[in-house]
N, C-alpha and C positions, 0 to 999 in steps of 0.2 A: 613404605608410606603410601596410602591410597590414592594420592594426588597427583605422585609420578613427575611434579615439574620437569620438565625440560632442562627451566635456568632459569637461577629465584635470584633477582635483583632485589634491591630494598622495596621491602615492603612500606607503603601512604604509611606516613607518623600516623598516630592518634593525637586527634586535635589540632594539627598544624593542618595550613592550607594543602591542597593536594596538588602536586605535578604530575600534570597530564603529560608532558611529556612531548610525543612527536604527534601526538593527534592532532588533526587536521578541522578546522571548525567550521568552513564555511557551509552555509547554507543552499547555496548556489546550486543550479542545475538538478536539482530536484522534479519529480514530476509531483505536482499541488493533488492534496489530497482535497475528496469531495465529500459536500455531505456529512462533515462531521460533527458531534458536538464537542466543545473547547473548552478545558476546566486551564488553559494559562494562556500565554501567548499577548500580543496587544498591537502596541504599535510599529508603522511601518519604519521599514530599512531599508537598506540598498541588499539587503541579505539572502532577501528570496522567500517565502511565504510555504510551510512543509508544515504535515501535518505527524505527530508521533504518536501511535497508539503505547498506552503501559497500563498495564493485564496484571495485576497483582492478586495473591492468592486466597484471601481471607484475611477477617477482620477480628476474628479472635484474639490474635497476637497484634497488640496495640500500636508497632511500630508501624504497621502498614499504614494507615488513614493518618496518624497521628504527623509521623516523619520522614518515610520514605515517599509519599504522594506529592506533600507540599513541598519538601525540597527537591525533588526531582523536578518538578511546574518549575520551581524557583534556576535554578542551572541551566535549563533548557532555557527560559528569556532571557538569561545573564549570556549564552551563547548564540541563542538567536533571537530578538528579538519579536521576528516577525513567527517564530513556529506557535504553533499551536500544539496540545497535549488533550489527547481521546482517551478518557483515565476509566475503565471499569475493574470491579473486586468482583472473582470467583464465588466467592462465599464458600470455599471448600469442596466446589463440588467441578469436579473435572470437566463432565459435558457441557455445565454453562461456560465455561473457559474455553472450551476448542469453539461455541457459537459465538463468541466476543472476538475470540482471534481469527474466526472466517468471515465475520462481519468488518472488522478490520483492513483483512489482506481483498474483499471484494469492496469496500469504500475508496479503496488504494490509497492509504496509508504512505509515508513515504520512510518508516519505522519502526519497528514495534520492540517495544523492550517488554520481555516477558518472565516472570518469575510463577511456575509452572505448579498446578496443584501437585498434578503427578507428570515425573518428568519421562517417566515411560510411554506415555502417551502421546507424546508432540509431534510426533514424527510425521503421520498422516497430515498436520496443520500446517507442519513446517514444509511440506513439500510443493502446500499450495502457494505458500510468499515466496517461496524458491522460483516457483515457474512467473512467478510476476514481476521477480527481480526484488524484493522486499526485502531488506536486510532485517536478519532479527539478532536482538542480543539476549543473552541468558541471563538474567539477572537474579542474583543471591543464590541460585539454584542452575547449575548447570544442566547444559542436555547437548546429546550432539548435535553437531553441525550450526552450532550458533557463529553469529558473524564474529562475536566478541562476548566476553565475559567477566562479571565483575562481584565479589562478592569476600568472605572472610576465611583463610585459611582454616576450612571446619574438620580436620582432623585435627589440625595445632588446637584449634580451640575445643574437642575433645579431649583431648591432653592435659590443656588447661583444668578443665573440667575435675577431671579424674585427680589430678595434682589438688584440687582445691579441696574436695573430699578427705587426701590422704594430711592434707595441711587442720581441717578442720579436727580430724581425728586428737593429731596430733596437738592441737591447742588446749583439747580435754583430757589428756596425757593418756589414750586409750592405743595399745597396738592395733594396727590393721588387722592383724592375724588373728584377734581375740573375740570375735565374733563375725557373722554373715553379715555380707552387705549385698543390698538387691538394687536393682539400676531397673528406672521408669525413664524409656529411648521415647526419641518423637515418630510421629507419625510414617509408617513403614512403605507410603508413596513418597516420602521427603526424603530424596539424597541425599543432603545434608545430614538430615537423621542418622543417616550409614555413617557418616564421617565421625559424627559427635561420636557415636558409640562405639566406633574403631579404636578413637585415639584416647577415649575415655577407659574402655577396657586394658589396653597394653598399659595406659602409665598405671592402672588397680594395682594390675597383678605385678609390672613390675614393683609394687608397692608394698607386697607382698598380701596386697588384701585377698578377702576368700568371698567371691562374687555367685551367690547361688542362686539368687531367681533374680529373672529379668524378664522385661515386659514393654511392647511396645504402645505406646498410648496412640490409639485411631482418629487421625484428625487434631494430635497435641491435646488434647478434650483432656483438663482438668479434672472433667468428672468420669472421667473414663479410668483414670488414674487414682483419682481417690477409692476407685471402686476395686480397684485391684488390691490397693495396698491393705482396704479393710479385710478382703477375702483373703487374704497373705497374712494378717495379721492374727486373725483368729486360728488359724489351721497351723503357723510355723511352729517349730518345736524351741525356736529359740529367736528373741526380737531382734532384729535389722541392728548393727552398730554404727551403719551409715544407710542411705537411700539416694543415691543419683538422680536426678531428677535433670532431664536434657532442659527446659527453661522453666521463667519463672511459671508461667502457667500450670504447668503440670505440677510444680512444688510445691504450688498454692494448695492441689490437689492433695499430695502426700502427705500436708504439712495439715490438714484437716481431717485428715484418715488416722495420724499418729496421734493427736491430740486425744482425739478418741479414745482410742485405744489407752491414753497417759503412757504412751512409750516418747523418749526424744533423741533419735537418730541424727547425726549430724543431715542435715539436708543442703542440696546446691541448687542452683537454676541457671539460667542464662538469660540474655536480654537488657541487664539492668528496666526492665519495668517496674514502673511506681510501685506497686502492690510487692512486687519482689525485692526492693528496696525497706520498704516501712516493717516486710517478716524478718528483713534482716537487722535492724535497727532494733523491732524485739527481741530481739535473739531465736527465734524460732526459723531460720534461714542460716546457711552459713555464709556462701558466698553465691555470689551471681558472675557471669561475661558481660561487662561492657564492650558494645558496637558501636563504632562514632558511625549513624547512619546518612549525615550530610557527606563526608567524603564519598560511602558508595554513590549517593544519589547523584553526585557530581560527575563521578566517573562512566553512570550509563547514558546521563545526560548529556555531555558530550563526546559522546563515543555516538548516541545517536543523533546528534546533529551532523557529525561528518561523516556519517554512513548516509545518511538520508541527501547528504552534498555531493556523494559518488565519491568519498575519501576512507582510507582504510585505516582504522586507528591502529597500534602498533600493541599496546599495552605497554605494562614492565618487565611484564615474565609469560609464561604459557602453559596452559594447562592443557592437554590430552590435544595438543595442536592447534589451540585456540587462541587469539591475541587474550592476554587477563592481566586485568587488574587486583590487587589485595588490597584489603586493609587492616592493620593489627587491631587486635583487641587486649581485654584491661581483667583483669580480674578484681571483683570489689567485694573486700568484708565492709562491717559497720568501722574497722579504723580510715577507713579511702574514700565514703560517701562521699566527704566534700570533695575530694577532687575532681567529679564527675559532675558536679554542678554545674550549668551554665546556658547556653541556649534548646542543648536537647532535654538534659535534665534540669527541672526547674522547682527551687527550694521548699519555694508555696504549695506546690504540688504533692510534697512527701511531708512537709511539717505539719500536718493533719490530726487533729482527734488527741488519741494518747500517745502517738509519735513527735509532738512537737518538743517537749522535754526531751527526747531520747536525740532528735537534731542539735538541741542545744547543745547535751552532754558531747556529744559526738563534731562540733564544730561544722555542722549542717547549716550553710546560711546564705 
């Protein structure tokens, strides 16, 4: 397994509140950060006044802006009142990400929680918050030498993946074996990406499925993906019986390439995203991953208040020598929508257009 745990303690429930555990939360003895601009933060405490940079990757995949930004702002005041959060998005592209995290690590930051375009590249940034004393956390996306890390067992949720494929198969009573099936991975600067397509590949083939073209989508780009699939589509000698797809984005992509084409592959994604929710509800989606994204955002959030207090959070388990936290994830067909309902995912939001009958049918509410 790619991950290598050390020692896997339980993994955050989904859904339930999360146990931090032995982390440390004060805000205290911090050195104040200058100059910054502040999207959380407010009133004063006896806590101590820190500023935390969080450097998110892009805004293509709707979780970022949408859930991981405002509940992250949100756990950081519920921990310190008095911090403030210096929030900028990459927009995919690497170099403006290492000028936000050096802008950052020179404002003197007393934080930075970072979830990395491309995590190959950190290292020259990370060296500069190193020499300034900066603790940085790796968030959803690992990189070495992070203080801490927090994010979703993304080989497991590979596996998932690939399980849900061979489950989908299997509900149209089609053997794996009885035709190709081709896998659209994420973005090949996204370690994670590695992860999904590790544990997505091993459960295939232990599936006995027959895995012959694969393809990495640049940037998760949808349309990067429906481009391949049409070019795959006209030239294969024989149509896809499945199509992998690492999130909903991309499957958005595939699931518009096959149309085309009037071929219907079972298709997967991840994320539970809106849009990947309402193609599963048509039935043109099989299944998606649910991510409860407030438990992550809780756990970088105060991992960086008691970094930025001079305390060292502990995590549950560790990763590649790293204090980390997990969170489980959920796999959703159209029988489970509802139970995914509720503050991340919200009813109004998917019973739209010509999905609001199919919420009905399905107990969407």
């Amino acid at each position: 397994m790619r991950h290598n745990l050390q020692s896997r303690k339980k993994f955050a429930v989904l859904g339930a509140s999360v146990a931090i555990g032995a982390l440390a939360l004060s805000g205290c003895g911090s050195q104040k950060g200058q100059g910054n601009e502040e999207s959380g933060g407010g009133s004063s405490s006896g806590d101590g006044e820190v500023t935390i940079a969080l450097l998110l990757p892009e805004s293509k995949t709707t979780r970022y802006e949408s859930l991981d930004k405002p509940n992250f702002e949100k756990y950081v005041k519920e921990a310190n009142p008095d911090a403030k959060v210096k929030y900028s998005n990459a927009n995919q592209d690497a170099t403006q990400q290492q000028q936000q995290f050096e802008a950052a690590v020179t404002e003197g930051v007393d934080a930075i929680v970072l979830d990395p375009v491309d995590a190959s590249a950190v290292s020259s940034a990370l060296s500069k918050a190193k020499a300034k004393k900066i603790p940085v956390i790796a968030y959803d996306r690992f990189f070495k030498d992070a203080d801490y890390y927090t994010s979703f067992d993304n080989k497991k949720i590979g596996n998932l993946q690939g399980q849900a494929v061979l489950d989908g198969l299997k509900a149209e009573d089609k053997d794996p074996k009885s035709g190709p099936v081709w896998m659209v991975n994420g973005d090949p600067k996204d370690p994670n990406a590695a992860d999904f397509k590790a544990g997505a590949e091993e459960t295939l083939k232990k599936g006995g499925a027959d895995i012959t073209e694969s393809h990495d989508a640049l940037d998760w780009d949808p349309g990067d993906a429906r481009q391949w699939v049409e070019g795959q589509l006209q030239t294969a000698d024989k149509d896809p019986i499945a199509i992998y797809s690492a999130n909903d984005g991309t499957a958005g992509g595939v699931i518009a390439a096959t149309k085309k084409a009037k071929v219907k592959p079972v298709i997967t994604g991840q994320d539970a995203e809106v849009d990947g929710l309402q193609n599963i509800l048509r039935g043109d989606q099989y299944a998606t991953i649910y991510k409860a994204i407030p438990p992550q955002a809780e756990f970088a959030a105060k991992a960086a208040v008691a970094l930025a207090g001079g305390e060292k959070p502990e995590g549950s388990t560790t990763y590649k020598d790293t204090p980390t936290d997990f969170v489980e994830a959920k796999v959703v067909t159209k029988d489970n929508v509802k139970d995914i309902v509720g503050d991340q995912i919200k009813a109004e939001d998917i019973c739209t257009g010509d999905v609001k009958k199919l919420c009905s049918d399905y107990g969407v509410k």
